[in-house]
C-alpha positions as CSV (number, residue, x, y, z in Angstrom):
1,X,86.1,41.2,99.1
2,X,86.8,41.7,95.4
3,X,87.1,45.6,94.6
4,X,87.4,46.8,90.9
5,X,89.4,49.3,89.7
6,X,88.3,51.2,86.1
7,X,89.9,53.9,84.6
8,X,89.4,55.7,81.2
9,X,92.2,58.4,80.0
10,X,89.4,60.7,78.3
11,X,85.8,61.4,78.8
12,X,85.4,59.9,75.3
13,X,86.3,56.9,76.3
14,X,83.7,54.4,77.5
15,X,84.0,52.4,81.6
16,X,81.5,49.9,80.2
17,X,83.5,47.5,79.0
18,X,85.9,47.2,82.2
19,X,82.9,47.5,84.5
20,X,80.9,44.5,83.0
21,X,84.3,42.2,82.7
22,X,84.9,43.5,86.6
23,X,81.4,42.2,87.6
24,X,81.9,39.0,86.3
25,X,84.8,38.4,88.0
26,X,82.6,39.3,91.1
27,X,84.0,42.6,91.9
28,X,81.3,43.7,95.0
29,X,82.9,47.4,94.7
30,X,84.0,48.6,91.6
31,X,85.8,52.3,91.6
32,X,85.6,54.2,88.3
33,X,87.8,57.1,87.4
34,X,88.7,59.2,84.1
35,X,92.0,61.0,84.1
36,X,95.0,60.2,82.8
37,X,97.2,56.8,84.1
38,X,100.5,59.1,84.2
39,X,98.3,62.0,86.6
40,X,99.4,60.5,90.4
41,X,96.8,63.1,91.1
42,X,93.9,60.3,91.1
43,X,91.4,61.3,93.8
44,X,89.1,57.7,92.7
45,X,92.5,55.3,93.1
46,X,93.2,57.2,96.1
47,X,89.7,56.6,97.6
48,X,90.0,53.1,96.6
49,X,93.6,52.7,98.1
50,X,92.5,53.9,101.5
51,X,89.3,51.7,101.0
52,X,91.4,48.0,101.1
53,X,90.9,46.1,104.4
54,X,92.7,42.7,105.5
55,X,91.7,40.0,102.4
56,X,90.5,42.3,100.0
57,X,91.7,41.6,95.8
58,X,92.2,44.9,93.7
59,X,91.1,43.6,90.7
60,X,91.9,45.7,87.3
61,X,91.6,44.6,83.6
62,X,94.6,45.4,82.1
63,X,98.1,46.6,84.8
64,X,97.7,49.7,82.2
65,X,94.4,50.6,84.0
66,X,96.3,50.8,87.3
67,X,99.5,52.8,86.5
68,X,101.9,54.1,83.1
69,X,105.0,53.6,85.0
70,X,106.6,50.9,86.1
71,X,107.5,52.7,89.4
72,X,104.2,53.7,90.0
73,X,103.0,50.4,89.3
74,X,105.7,49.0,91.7
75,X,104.3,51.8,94.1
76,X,100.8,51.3,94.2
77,X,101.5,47.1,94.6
78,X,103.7,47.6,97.5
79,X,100.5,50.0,98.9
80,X,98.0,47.4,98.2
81,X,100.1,44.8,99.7
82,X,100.9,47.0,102.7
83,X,97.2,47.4,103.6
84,X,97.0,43.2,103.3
85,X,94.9,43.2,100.3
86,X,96.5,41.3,97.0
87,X,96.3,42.4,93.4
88,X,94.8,40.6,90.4
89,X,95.2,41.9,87.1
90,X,92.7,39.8,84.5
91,X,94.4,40.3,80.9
92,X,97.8,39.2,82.2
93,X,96.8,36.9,84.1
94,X,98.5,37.9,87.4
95,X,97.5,37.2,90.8
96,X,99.7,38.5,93.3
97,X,98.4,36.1,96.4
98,X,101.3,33.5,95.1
99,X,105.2,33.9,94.8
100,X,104.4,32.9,91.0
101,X,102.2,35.8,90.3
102,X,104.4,38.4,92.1
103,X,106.9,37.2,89.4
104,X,104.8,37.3,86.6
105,X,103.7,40.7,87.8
106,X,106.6,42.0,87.8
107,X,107.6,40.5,84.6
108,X,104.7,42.0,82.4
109,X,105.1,45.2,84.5
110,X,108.7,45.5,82.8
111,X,107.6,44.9,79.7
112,X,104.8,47.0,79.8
113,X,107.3,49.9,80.7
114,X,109.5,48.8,77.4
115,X,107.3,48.8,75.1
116,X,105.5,52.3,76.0
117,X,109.3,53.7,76.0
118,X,109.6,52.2,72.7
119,X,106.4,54.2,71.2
120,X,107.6,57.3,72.7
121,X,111.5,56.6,71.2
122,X,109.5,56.0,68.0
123,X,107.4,59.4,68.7
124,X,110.6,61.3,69.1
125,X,111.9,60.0,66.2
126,X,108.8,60.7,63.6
127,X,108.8,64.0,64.8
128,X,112.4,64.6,64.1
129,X,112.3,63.1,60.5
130,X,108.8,65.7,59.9
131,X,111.3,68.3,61.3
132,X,114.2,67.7,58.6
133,X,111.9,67.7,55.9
134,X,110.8,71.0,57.2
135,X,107.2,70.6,59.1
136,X,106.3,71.1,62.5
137,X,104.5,69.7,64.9
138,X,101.7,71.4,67.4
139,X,98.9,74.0,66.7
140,X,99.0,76.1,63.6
141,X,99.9,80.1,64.1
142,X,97.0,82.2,64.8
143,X,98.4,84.9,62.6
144,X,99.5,83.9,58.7
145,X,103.4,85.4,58.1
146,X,102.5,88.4,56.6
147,X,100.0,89.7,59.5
148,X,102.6,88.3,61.8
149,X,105.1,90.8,60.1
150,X,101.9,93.6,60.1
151,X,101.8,92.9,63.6
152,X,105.2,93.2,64.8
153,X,105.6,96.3,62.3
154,X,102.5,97.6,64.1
155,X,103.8,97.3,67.7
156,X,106.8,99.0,67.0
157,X,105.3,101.8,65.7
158,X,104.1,102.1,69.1
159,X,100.5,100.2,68.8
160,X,99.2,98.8,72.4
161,X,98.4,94.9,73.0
162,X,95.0,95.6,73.4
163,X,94.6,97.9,70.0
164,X,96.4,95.0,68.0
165,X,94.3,92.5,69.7
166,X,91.0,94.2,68.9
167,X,92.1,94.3,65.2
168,X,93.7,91.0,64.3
169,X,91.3,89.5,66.8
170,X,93.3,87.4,68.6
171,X,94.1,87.7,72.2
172,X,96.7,90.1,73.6
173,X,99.2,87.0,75.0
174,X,99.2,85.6,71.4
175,X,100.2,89.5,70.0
176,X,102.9,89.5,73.0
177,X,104.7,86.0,71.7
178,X,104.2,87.1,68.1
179,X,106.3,90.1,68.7
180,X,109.1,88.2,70.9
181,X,108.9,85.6,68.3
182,X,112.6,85.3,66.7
183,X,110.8,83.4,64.4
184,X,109.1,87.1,62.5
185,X,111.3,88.9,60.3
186,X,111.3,92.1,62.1
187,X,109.6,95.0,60.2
């Protein structure tokens, strides 16, 4: 039996478009999950996994769907293959029922690998550059500078968390990094 495997990272994202191209390639099952290809926490894949029977084909669109490692990738394979199912993978064209597709799979699994270690190297390094010309990444404080500095003044004047929160309005764990914050000139 042909079994389908979809998987969306965000509940955003759309299944349709994996689900139709699964049917026509005569997927009886198809198993849909959203959550994230890194998360080994996938209760759907794991379902799936303990679904396979002697003869069955896991079937994805792309070997991104399935894993975004190559170890886990390597991992859930050697599962697949242990339960004597074989794993097809449509945009690469890999079938892993011949000693030629095991290679190519293993192949495009590499260089899948590569090239997402190559965005996050060329992450790394945008974020460094925006840090030597003096912005940051991440979320924006809560508090401008000056009520930061009002707020660490405040607390050492002997002003409770929950007195401060009330009157910036902001919660008590965001006054309690403000005032351990090295980054605040202190008052």
């Amino acid at each position: 039996m042909k079994i389908g495997y979809a998987r969306v990272s965000t509940l955003e994202q759309n299944l349709a478009s994996q689900v139709d191209q699964l049917q026509a390639q005569g997927c009886e099952k198809i198993y849909r999950e959203r959550c994230s290809g890194g998360d080994r926490k996938r209760p759907v894949l794991n379902e799936m996994l303990d679904y396979l029977r002697l003869g069955d084909t896991v079937v994805v669109v792309k070997l991104d769907r399935l894993s975004r490692s190559l170890k886990d990738l390597l991992d859930l394979t050697a599962r697949i293959d242990a339960s004597g199912a074989q794993f097809q993978s449509l945009d690469e064209s890999i079938d892993t029922s011949s000693p030629h597709g095991k290679l190519i799979f293993h192949v495009f699994g590499v260089i899948a690998e590569f090239e997402r270690d190559r965005i996050r190297q060329r992450t790394l390094e945008g974020l460094a550059a925006a840090r030597a010309r003096g912005r940051s990444g991440g979320r924006p404080f809560a508090l401008n500078r000056d009520q930061r500095i009002e707020v660490v003044r405040m607390r050492n004047e002997g002003r409770s968390l929950s007195e401060l929160s009330r009157l910036f309005d902001i919660s008590r764990a965001t006054i309690a990094r403000t005032c351990a914050s090295k980054d605040v000139v202190r008052a």
